[in-house]
C-alpha positions as CSV (number, residue, x, y, z in Angstrom):
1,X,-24.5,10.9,8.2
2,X,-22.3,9.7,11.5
3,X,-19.4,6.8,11.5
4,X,-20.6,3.7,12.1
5,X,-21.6,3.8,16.1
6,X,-19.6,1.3,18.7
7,X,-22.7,-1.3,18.8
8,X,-21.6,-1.9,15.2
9,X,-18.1,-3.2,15.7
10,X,-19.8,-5.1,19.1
11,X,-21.9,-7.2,16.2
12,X,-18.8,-7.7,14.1
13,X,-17.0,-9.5,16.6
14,X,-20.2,-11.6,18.0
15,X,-20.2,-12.8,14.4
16,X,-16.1,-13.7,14.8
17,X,-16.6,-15.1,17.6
18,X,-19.7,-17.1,15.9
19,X,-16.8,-18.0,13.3
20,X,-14.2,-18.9,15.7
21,X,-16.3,-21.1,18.0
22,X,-17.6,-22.7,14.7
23,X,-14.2,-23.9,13.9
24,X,-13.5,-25.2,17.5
25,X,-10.8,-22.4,18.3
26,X,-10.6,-20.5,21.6
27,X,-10.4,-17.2,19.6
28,X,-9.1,-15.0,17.1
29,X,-5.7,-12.8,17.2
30,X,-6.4,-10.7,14.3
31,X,-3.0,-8.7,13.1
32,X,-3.5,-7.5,9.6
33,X,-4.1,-4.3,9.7
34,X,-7.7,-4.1,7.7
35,X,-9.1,-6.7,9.9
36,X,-8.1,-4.7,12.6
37,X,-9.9,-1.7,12.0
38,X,-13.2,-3.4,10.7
39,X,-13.2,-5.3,14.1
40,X,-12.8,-1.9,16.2
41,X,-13.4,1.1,14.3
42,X,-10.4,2.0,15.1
43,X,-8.4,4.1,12.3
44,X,-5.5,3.7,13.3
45,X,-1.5,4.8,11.5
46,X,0.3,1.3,10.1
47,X,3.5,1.3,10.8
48,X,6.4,-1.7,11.8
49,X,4.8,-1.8,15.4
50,X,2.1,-5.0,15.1
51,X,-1.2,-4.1,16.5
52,X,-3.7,-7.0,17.4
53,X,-7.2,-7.4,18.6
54,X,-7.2,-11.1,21.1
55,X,-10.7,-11.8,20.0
56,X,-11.6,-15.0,22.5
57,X,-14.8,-17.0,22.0
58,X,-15.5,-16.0,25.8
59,X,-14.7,-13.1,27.3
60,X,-13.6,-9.7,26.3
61,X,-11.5,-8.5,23.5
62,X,-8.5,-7.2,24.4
63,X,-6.6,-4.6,21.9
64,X,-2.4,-5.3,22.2
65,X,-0.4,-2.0,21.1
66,X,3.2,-0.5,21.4
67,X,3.1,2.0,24.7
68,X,3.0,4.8,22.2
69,X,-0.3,3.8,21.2
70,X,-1.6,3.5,24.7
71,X,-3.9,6.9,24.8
72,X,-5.0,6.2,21.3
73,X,-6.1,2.8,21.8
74,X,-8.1,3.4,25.1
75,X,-10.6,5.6,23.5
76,X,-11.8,2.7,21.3
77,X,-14.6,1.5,22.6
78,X,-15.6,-1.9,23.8
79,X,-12.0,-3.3,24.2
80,X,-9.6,-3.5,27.2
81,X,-5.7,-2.3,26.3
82,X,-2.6,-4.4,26.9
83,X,1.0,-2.6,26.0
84,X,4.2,-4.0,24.9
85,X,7.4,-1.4,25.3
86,X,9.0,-1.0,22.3
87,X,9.5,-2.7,18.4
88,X,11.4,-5.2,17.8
89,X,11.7,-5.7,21.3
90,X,13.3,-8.9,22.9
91,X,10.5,-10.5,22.2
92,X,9.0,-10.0,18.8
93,X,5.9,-8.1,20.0
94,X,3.3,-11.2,18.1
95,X,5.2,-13.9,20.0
96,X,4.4,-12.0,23.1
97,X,0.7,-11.2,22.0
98,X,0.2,-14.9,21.3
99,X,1.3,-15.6,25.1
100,X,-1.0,-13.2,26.7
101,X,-3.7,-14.9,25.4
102,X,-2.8,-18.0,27.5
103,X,-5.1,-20.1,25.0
104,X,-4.8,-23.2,23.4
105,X,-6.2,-23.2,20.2
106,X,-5.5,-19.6,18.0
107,X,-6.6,-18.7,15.0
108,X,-4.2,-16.0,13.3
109,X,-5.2,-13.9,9.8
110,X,-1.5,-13.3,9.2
111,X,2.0,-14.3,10.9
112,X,5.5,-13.4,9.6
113,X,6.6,-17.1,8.5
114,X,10.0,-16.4,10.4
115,X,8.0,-16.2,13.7
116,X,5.6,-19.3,12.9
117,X,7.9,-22.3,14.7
118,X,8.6,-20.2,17.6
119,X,4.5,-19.5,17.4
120,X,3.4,-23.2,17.3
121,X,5.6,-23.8,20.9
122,X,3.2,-21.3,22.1
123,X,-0.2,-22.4,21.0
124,X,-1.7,-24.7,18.3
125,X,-2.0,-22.6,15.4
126,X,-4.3,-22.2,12.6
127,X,-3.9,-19.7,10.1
128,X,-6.8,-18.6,8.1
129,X,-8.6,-15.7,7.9
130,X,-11.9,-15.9,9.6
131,X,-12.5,-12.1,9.1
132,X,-12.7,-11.6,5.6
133,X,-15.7,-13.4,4.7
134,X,-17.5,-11.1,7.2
135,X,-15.7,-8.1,5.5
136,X,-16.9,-9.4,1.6
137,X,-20.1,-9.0,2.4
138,X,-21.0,-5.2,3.8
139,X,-24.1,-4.2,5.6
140,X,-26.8,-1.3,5.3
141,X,-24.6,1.0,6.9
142,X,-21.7,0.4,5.6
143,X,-22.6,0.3,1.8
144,X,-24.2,3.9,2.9
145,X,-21.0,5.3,3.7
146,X,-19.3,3.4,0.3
147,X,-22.1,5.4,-2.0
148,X,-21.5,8.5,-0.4
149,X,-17.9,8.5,-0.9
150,X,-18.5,7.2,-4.7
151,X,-20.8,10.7,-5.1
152,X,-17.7,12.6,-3.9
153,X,-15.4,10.7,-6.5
154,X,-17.6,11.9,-9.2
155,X,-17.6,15.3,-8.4
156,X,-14.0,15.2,-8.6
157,X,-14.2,14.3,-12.1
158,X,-17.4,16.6,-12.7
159,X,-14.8,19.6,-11.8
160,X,-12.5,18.2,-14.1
161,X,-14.8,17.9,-17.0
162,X,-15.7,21.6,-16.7
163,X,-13.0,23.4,-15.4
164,X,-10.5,21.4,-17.9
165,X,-10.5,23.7,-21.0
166,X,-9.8,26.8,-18.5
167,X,-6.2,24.9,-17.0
168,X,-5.2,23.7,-20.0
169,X,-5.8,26.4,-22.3
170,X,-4.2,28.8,-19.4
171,X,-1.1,26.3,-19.8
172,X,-1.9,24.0,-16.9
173,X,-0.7,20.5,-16.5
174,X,-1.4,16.9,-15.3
175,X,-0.4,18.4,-11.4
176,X,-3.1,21.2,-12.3
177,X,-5.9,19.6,-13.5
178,X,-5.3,17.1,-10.4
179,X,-5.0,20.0,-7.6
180,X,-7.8,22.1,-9.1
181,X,-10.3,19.2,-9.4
182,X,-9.2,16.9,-6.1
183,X,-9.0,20.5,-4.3
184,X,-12.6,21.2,-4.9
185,X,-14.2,18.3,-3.9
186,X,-12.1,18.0,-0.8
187,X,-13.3,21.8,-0.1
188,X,-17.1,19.7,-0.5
189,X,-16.3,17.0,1.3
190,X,-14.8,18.7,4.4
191,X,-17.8,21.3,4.6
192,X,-20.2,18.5,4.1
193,X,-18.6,15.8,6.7
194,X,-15.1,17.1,7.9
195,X,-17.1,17.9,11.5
196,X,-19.3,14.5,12.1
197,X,-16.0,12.3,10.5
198,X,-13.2,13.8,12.7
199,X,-10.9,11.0,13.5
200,X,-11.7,8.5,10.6
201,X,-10.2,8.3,7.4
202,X,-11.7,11.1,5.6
203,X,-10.4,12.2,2.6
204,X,-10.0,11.7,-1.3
205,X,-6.7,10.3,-3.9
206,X,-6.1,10.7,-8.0
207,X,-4.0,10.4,-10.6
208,X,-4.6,12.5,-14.0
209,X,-2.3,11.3,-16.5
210,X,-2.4,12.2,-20.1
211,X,-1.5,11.4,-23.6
212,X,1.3,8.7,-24.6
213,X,1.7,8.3,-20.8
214,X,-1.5,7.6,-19.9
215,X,0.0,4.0,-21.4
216,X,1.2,3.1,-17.7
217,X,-1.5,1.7,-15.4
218,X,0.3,3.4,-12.7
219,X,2.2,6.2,-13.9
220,X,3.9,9.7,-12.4
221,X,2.0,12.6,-12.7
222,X,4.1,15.3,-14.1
223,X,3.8,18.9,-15.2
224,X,3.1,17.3,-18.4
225,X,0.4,19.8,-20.7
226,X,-1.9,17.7,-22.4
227,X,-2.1,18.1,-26.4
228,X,-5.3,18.6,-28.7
229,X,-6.5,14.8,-29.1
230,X,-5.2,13.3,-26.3
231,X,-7.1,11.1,-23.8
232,X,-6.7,11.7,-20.1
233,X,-7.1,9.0,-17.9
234,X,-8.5,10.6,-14.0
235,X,-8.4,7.8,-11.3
236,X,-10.3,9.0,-8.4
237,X,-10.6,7.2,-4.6
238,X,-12.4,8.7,-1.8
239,X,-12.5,7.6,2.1
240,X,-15.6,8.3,4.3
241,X,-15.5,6.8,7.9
242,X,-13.0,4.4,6.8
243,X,-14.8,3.0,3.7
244,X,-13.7,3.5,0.1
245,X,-14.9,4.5,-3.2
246,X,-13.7,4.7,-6.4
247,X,-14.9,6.2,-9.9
248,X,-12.5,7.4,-12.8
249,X,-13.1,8.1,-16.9
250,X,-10.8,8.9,-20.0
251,X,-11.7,12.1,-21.1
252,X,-10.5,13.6,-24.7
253,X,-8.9,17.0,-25.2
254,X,-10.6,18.0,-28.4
255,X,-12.8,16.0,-30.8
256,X,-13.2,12.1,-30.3
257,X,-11.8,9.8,-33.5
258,X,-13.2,7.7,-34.9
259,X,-10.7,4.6,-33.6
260,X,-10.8,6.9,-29.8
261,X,-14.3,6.3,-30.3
262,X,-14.6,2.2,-30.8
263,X,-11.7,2.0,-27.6
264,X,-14.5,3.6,-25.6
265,X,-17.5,1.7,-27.0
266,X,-15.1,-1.3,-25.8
267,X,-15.0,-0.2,-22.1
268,X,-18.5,0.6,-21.9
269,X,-19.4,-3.0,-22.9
270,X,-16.9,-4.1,-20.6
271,X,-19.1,-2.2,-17.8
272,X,-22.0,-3.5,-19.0
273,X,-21.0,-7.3,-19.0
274,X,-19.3,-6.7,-15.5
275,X,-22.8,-5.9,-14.2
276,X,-24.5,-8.5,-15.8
277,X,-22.0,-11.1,-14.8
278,X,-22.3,-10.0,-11.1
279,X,-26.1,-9.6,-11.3
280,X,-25.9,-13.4,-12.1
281,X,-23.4,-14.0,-9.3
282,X,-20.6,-15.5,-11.4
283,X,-17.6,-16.4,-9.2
284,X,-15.6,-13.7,-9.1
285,X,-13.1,-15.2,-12.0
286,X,-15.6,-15.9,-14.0
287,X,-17.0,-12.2,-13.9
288,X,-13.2,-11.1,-14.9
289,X,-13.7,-13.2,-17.9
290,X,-16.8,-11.9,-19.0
291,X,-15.8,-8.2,-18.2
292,X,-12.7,-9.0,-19.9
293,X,-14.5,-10.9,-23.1
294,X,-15.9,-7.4,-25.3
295,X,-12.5,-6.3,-25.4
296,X,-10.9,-8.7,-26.8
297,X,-13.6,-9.0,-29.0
298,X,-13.0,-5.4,-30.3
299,X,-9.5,-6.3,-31.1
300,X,-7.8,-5.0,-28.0
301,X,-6.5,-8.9,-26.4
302,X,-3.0,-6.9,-26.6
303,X,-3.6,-4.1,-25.0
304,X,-5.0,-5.4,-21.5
305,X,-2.9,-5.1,-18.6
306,X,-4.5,-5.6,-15.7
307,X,-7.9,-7.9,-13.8
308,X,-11.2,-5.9,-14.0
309,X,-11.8,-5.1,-10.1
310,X,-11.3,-5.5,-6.5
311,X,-13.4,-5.7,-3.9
312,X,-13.8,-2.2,-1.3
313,X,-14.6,-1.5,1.9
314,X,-12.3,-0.7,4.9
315,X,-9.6,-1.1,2.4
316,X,-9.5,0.5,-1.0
317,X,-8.3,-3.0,-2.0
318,X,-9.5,-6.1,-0.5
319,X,-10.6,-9.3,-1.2
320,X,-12.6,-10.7,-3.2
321,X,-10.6,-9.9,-6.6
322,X,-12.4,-10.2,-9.9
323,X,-9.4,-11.7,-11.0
324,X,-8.2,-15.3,-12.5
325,X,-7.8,-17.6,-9.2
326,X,-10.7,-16.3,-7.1
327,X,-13.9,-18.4,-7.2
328,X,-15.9,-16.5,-4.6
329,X,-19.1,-16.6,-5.3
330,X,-20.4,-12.8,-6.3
331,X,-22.9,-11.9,-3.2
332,X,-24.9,-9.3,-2.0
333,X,-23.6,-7.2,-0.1
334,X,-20.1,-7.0,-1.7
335,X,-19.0,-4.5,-3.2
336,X,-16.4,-4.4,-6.1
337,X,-14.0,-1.8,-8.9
338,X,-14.7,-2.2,-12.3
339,X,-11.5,-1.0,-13.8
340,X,-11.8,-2.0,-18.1
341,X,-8.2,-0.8,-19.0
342,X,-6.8,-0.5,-22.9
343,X,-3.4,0.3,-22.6
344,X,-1.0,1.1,-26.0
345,X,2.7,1.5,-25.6
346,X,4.1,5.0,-27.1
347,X,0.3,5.8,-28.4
348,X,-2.1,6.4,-25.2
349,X,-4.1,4.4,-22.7
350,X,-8.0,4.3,-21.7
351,X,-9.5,3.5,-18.3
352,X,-12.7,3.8,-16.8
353,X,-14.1,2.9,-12.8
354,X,-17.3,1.9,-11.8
355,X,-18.1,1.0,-7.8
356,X,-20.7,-1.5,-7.9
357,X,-22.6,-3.1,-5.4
358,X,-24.0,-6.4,-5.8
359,X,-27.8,-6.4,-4.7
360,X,-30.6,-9.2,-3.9
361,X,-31.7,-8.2,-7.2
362,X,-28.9,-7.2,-9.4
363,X,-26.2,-4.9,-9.5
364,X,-25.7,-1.1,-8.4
365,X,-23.9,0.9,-10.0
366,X,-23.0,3.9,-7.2
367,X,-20.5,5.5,-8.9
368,X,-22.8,7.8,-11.7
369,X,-20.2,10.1,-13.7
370,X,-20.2,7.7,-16.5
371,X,-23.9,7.2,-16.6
372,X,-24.9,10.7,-16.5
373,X,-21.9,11.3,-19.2
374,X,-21.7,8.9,-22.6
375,X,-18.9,8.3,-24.2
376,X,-19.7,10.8,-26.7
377,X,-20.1,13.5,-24.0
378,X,-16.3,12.7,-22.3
379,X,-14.6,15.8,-24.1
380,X,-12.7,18.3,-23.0
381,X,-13.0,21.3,-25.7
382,X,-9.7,22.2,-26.8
């Protein structure tokens, strides 16, 4: 397995240019940073300097940096380099990318709303994003890089299933359990890819958080020992070539209840009605709702916090949102979280994440820790 090769990036911006000629512009400055790298390749560090790619309908792109980035962004391929000096400058550094493209009709993804007056003197403005509807839906490649990263979330959580009892019974803690089982599968990872990926993002994110605590969707992870009975909720991403991943489970610490056991049976219908709502390519709002639907059904309304997904990709979270207020269509192609959460102040909190990718034929589910371990098997012997 390689990064995606320079031809690759060439077709994504014949198909923006496709998009931008479709909608009568002259071309596309593209300044958020996700559209950025999925139209070069080029993984680059965000920061308060703007970097843009001037995509024109004719003629060739040209990649605007701060001169800092100027021996960085000549080894992206496919793309002449223009420098501004320094941020903020005299002239905020968009304003001044917006000028060298001496064009008359510009379509921007996303402009600082103090800048937009100053930006419609310039050029006649339309601001929409023409890029992420060519980033929703991912290509062979791409979801090949996306599957391969979910495989090396798993194992993160395959360590922590087996190595668990060992740390904790030794004393370990949330920070532990989350070095021990993150530093093993980055060990893999980097032995397996760390040569062929040099350059890209590479490399993989958790959170292990236990008990009471495991209450907060995003919570701290502390040097907190888990207690016999507990749940502990592992949130794992992982980056290959620039494309993410996710997978994540609530394991117990000692025997499942029987009320531990009906949250569970909850989440894994919630999975199960996510896929079938994508297989039948719901709009993404509606899919929420049906994801959404067997837990309050189990009696757990009050304990949601949170949507059921995100999309993936070059970003770890991206549009389209399984979410209320997103109608996209499901397609395939895209690729989405499915994050059922049950969440109960001062007692404990459940999630589990599945990556799916929607297919011409249903739903795959790349992401296998859950499927290869029921609910029943999710236990940490105390």
């Amino acid at each position: 397995m390689k990064p995606l090769p320079p031809d690759f990036r060439d077709r994504v911006r014949d198909r923006l240019r496709a998009r931008a000629a479709a909608s009568g512009l002259d071309g596309l400055l593209i300044l958020a940073p996700g559209n950025l790298a999925y139209a070069t390749g080029w993984m680059f560090s965000v920061n308060e300097r703007p970097m843009g790619l001037w995509l024109p309908v004719s003629g060739d792109p040209v990649l605007m940096v701060p001169h800092l980035e100027l021996e960085n962004a000549l080894s992206v391929p496919g793309v002449s380099v223009a420098t501004y000096p320094e941020f903020p400058g005299e002239v905020p550094p968009v304003l001044w990318m917006l000028g060298q493209t001496q064009a008359r009709r510009v379509g921007i993804d996303a402009l600082d709303a103090r800048l937009l007056s100053t930006a419609k003197e310039i050029a006649e403005i339309s601001l929409s994003d023409h890029i992420l509807p060519e980033r929703a839906i991912k290509h062979p490649d791409e979801l090949a890089l996306i599957r391969e990263a979910a495989r090396f979330a798993d194992m993160v959580l395959t360590r922590l299933l087996s190595a668990g009892a060992d740390i904790i019974s030794g004393g370990g803690t949330e920070l532990d359990l989350m070095a021990d089982a993150t530093g093993h599968a980055r060990a893999a990872l980097g032995a397996t890819h760390g040569a062929a990926f040099q350059g890209t993002k590479l490399g993989i994110t958790a959170s292990v958080h236990s008990g009471p605590r495991a209450a907060l969707p995003h919570g701290t992870v502390l040097a907190r020992r888990p207690q016999k009975g507990e749940p502990i909720i592992a949130g794992i991403g992982c980056s290959l070539g620039g494309y993410h991943a996710e997978s994540g489970v609530t394991l117990v610490y000692g025997d499942i209840t029987q009320d531990q056991a009906r949250v569970m049976a909850a989440m894994d219908a919630a999975n199960a009605a996510t896929v079938d709502a994508l297989s039948r390519r719901l709009p993404c709002a509606a899919v929420n709702d049906a994801a959404l639907d067997p837990i309050r059904t189990a009696g757990f309304a009050d304990a949601i916090r949170h949507r059921i997904g995100h999309g993936m990709g070059v970003e770890g979270h991206e549009a389209p949102w399984l979410s209320p207020g997103d109608a996209t269509p499901a397609a395939p192609g895209m690729v989405f979280s499915c994050e059922p959460g049950i969440y109960r102040p001062d007692l404990d909190g459940w999630r589990c994440i599945e990556t799916l990718i929607v297919t011409e034929t249903g739903c795959e589910t790349a992401s296998r820790f859950q499927s290869d371990h029921p609910a029943h098997t999710r236990i940490i012997p105390a």
